[in-house]
C-alpha positions in Angstrom: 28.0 -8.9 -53.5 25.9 -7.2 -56.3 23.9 -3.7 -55.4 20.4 -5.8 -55.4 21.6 -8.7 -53.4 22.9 -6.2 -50.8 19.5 -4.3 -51.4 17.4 -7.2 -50.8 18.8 -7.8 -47.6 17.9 -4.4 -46.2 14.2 -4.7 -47.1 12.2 -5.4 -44.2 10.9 -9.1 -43.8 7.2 -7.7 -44.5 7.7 -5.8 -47.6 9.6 -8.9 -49.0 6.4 -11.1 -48.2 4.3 -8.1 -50.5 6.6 -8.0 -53.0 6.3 -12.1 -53.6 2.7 -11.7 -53.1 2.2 -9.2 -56.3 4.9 -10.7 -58.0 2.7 -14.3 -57.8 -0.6 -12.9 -58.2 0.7 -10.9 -61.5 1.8 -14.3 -62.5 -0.9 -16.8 -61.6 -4.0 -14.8 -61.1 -4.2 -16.6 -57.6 -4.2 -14.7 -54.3 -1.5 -16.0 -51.7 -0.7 -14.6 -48.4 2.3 -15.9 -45.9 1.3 -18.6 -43.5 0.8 -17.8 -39.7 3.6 -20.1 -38.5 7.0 -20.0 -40.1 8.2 -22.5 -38.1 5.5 -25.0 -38.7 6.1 -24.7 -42.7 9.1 -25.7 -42.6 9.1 -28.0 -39.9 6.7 -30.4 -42.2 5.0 -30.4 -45.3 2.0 -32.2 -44.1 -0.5 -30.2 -47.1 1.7 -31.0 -49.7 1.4 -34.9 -48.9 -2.0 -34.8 -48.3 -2.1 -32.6 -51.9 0.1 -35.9 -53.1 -2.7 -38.4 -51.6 -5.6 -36.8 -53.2 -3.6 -36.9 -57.0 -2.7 -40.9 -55.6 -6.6 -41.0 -55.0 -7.7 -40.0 -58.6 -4.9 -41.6 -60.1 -6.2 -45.1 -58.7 -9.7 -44.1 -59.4 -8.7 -43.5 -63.1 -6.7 -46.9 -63.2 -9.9 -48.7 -62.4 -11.5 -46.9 -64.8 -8.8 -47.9 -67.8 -9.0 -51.1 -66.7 -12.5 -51.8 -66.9 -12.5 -49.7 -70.4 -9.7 -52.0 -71.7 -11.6 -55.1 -70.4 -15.1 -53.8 -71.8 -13.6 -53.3 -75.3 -11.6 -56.2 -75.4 -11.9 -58.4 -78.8 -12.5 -58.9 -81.6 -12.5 -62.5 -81.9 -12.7 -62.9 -78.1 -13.2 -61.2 -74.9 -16.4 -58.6 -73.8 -16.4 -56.2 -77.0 -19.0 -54.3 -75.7 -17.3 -51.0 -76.5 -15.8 -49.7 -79.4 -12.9 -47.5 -79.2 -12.3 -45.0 -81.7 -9.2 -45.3 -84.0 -6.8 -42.9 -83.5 -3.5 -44.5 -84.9 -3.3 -48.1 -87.0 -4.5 -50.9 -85.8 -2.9 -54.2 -84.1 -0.1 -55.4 -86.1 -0.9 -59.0 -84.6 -4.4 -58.8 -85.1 -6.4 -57.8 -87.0 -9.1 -56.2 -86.5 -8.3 -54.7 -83.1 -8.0 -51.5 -82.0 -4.9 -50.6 -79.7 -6.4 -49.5 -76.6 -3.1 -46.6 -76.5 -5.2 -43.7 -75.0 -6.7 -46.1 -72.2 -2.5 -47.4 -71.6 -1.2 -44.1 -71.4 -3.0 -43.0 -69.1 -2.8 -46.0 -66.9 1.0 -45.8 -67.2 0.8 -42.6 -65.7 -1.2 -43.3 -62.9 1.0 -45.7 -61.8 3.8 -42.8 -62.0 1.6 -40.7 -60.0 1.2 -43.7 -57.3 4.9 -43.9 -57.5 5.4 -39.8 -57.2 3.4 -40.0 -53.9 5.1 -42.7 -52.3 8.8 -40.7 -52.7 6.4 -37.3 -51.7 5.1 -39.8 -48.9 9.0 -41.0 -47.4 10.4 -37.4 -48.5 7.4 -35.8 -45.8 8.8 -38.1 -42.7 11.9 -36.9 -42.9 11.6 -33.6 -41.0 14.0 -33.3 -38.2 12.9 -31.2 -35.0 12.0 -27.7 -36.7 13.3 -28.4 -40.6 12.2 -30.8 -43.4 14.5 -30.3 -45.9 12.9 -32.3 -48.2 10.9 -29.7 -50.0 12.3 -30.0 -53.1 12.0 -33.7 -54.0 8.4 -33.0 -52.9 7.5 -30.6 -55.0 9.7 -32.0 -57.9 7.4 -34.9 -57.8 4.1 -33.2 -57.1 4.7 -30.7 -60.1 5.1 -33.8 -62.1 2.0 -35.4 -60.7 0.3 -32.4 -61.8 0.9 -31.9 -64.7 0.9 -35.7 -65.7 -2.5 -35.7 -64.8 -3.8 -32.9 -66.8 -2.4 -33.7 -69.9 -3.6 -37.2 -69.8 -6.8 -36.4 -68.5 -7.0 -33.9 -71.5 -6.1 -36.1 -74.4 -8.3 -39.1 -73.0 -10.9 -37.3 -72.9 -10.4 -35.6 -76.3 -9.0 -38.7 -78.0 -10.5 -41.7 -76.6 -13.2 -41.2 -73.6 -15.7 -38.8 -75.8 -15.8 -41.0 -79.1 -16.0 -44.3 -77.2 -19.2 -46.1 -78.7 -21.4 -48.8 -77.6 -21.3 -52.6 -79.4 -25.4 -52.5 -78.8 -25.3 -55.7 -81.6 -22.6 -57.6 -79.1 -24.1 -56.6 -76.0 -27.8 -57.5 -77.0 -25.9 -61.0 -77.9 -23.7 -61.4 -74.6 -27.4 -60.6 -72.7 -29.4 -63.4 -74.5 -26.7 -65.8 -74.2 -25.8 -65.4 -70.4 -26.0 -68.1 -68.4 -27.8 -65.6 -65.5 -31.0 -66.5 -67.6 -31.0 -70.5 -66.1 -30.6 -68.9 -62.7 -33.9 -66.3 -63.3 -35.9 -69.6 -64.5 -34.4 -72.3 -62.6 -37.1 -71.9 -60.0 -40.1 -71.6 -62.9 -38.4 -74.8 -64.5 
């Protein structure tokens, strides 16, 4: 055994918990301070699922909102084209005159990642056993991943696609005259 291994066994449990605390807070910027009951932390990870369900939460919000972006700027021959995507890389190589809705798929893809992330941080968090969940590992592992999946996507959607997104007000003005809702509003009148 090394001279700071046997060391660190000598130091008192409380002056290891204020060493970690500087050591994180020099790191991170983020106060921490050592949960009440020991025994409770590592019987479950109950915070760190819900932490999970919240990142599932946005990740389905955001794969609505893809969706609907991809549908919206659908075209350009058929479909809503009502919004114009910016063009960040060439265009279809099957069509032309479409823009490849990458930024919107990315993201999407890792949404579904995340979704799959929480449903191994999901089975990983019922397997405590009595006092110990041993699972901490793959939880975090995955939740890490979540993390920083999310930012980064968030990020470059919003910088590459999200904030140069334009209107088709020529195709939308078009798509409102022409809808059949119209006979409906003057089907009583008529």
């Amino acid at each position: 055994m090394s001279k700071q291994c046997s060391l660190l066994l000598w130091i008192p449990i409380p002056l290891f918990y204020i060493k970690i605390k500087i050591f994180v807070y020099k790191n991170t910027n983020l106060r921490f301070k050592p949960g009440k009951n020991k025994f409770e932390l590592i019987a479950n990870h109950d915070s760190l699922v819900n932490l999970s369900s919240s990142l599932n939460n946005l990740s389905i919000s955001l794969l609505k909102i893809g969706n609907d972006l991809r549908m919206l700027s659908s075209g350009p021959r058929s479909g809503l084209c009502e919004l114009i995507l910016p063009e960040n890389e060439p265009g279809s190589s099957i069509m032309p005159g479409k823009i490849n809705p990458t930024h919107i798929e990315a993201l999407t893809m890792i949404c579904t990642q995340v979704m799959g992330n929480h449903t191994t941080i999901s089975i990983a968090g019922s397997q405590g056993h009595f006092e110990l969940n041993a699972f901490k590992p793959v939880i975090i592992y995955n939740l890490l991943q979540s993390i920083n999946l999310l930012n980064d996507s968030i990020y470059y959607f919003t910088k590459k696609c999200l904030k140069k997104i334009k209107a088709d007000k020529k195709n939308i003005t078009k798509n409102l005259k022409n809808s059949l809702m119209l006979v409906t509003a003057l089907s009583p009148k008529i």
